[in-house]
N, C-alpha and C positions, 0 to 999 in steps of 0.2 A: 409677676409676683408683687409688684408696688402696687397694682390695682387691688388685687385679696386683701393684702395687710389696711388697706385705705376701706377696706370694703368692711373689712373687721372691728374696726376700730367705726366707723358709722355705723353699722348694727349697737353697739353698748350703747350710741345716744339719740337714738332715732325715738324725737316727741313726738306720741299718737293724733292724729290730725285727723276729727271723725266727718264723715262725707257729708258731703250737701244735698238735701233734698231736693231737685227740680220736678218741675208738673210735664214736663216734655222730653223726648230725647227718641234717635232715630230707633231703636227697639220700639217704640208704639207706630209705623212705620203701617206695621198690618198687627192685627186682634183677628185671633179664630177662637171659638167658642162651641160648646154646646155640641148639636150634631156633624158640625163642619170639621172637629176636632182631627185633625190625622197625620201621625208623625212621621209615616210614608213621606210626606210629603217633599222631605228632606231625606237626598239620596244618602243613605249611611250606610256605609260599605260591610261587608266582615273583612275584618282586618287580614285573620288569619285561618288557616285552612280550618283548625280544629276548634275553634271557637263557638260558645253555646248558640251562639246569634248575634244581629247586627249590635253594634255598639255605637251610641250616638255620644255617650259618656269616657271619653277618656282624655280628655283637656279642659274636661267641665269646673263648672265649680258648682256644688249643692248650698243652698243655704238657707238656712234653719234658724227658728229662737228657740231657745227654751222656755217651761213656766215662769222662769225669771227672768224673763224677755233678755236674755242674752243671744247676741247673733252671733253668728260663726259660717266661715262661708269655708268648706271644704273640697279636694279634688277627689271622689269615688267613682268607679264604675259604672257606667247606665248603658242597660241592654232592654232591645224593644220588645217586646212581646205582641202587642197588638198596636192598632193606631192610634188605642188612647191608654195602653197599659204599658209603663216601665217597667222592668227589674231594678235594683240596686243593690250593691254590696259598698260594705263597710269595715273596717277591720277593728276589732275590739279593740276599746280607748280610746280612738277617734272619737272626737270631740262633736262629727255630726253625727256618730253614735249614742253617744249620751245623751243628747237631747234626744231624739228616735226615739230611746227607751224609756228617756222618763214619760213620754206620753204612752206608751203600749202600755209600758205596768198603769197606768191608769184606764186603761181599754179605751183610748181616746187615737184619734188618726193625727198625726203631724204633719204640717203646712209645711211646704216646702217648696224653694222657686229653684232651679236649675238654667246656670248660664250654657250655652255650648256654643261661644264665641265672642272674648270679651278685648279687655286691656292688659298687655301679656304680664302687668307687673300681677295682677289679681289671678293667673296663672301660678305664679311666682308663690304668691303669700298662701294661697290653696293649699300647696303641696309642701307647707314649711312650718314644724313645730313650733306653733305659737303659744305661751303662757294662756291656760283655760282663762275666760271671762276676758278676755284681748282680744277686739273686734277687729279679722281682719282689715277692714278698710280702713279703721282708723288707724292699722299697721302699716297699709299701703299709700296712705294718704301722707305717712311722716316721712315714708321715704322720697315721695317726689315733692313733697314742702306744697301740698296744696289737697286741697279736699274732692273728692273721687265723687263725681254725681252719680245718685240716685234716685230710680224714682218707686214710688209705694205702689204694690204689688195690688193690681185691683181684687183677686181672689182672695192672695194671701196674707194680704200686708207687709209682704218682707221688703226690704231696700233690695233692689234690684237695679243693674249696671245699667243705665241709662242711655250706652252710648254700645250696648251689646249686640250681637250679630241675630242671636237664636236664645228665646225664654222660652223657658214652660213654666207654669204653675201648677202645685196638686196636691194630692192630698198622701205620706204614707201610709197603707191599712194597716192598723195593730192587728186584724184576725185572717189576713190572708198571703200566704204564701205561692212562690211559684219558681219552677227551678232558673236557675241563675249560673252562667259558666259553665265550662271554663272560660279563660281571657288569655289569650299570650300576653306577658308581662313585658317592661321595656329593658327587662334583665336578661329576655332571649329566652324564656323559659315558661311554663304553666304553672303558676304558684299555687294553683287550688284546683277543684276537681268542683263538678256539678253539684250541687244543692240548693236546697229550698231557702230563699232568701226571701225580703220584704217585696211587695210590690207597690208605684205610685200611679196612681188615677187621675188623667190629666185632665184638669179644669179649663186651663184659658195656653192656648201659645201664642207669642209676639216674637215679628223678627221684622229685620230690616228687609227693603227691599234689595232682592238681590243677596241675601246671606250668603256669608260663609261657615261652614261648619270646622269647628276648630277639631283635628285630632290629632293626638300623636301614635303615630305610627312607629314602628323598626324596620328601617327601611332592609337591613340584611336577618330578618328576623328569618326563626326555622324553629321547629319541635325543637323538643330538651328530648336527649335518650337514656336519661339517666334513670336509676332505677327506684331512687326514693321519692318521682312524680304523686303528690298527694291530691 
C-alpha cells in the first residue's frame, strides 16, 4: 500500500521527457521488404480455441500521427490475415482511432508502425489513459527521468522503439475491410463478436535477431457461457 500511495502521488508530477532520436538500435538487426515480406515468419499462436485467427497484436503498441503530427502509441488488437495483411481493431475514442479516421474521412490511407516486443514500461503507457495531444514517450520518458530511443520509421516516418524485438510498418486502407474477431479478452471472456474491421498492408518489417514476440495470454482462460455474448 506505501508503494501505490508513492506511486500516486509520482503520476500528479511526472515532467514529460520526449525521446531521443538515434540512427541505430538492434530492431534494424534484419529489414524485409517488398516480395520477401511474410509475417508467417513469426510463429503466432491462436491464443484461444474460438478465436477469429492468429493474433500477433495483443502486447503491441500501434502508432500513429495525426494531420497535426501528433503521436500516440497505443495497445489494439492485430490479427493476421495474410503474410503481408493485418486486421486491426480499435475501440471508439481511442486515441489511435481518431487519427485512423481523420485520414479515412479524407479517403487517405494512415501510416502506421506497430511494435510486438518492446520496453515493458511503453507496454504500460499503451494501455493507460493518457491526456489526447500527450505523447506517450514523452509520458514514459518522465517516468524513468530519461529519454526512450527512437529511431525514424524508413516507410513511415513514425518514432519507432529502437531497441524493439518485432516492427512492422504499413499502411491503414480507408476503403477496405476485412472481418476481424472474435479475441478472448484478458477478462475471461469474448467482448465482441466477428466483423468487418480496417485492414494494414505491410510495407517494411524489422526485428532483432532472434526475436521475441510479446503476448499476453490468460493463462486459466476458457469460453464465457453467458448469454448476453455480443
Amino acid at each position: 500500500m506505501e508503494f501505490i500511495k508513492m506511486w500516486k502521488e509520482r503520476m500528479k508530477n511526472i515532467e514529460l521527457v520526449p525521446p531521443k532520436k538515434v540512427k541505430d538500435g538492434p530492431v534494424l538487426e534484419n529489414i524485409i521488404r517488398g516480395k520477401d515480406i511474410d509475417i508467417y515468419k513469426f510463429p503466432t499462436p491462436k491464443w484461444h480455441e474460438l478465436d477469429g485467427g492468429r493474433y500477433i497484436g495483443t502486447g503491441d503498441v500501434m502508432i500513429t500521427k495525426d494531420p497535426m503530427k501528433l503521436v500516440n502509441l497505443g495497445t489494439y488488437r492485430v490479427m493476421i490475415h495474410d503474410k503481408e495483411t493485418l486486421a486491426f481493431y480499435i475501440s471508439p475514442g481511442k486515441h489511435g482511432k481518431i487519427h485512423s479516421e481523420k485520414y479515412f474521412s479524407r479517403q487517405q490511407n494512415c501510416k502506421v508502425a506497430i511494435s510486438f516486443g518492446h520496453d515493458p514500461l511503453l507496454a504500460l503507457v499503451g494501455g493507460t489513459e493518457i491526456p489526447y495531444g500527450v505523447c506517450e514517450y514523452d509520458y514514459a520518458g518522465g517516468i524513468c527521468g530519461q529519454p526512450l530511443e527512437v529511431i525514424e520509421g524508413e516507410y513511415s516516418g513514425l518514432p519507432i522503439p529502437a531497441n524493439a524485438e518485432i516492427v512492422i510498418e504499413g499502411e491503414a486502407v480507408f476503403d477496405e475491410v476485412r472481418a476481424e474477431g472474435p479475441f478472448g479478452e484478458w477478462t475471461g471472456y469474448y467482448a465482441s463478436s466477428k466483423r468487418n474491421e480496417p485492414i494494414i498492408k505491410i510495407k517494411s518489417i524489422m526485428h532483432r535477431d532472434n526475436p521475441i514476440l510479446l503476448g499476453y495470454p490468460r493463462v486459466a482462460w476458457r469460453p464465457a457461457l453467458s448469454s448476453d455474448r455480443r
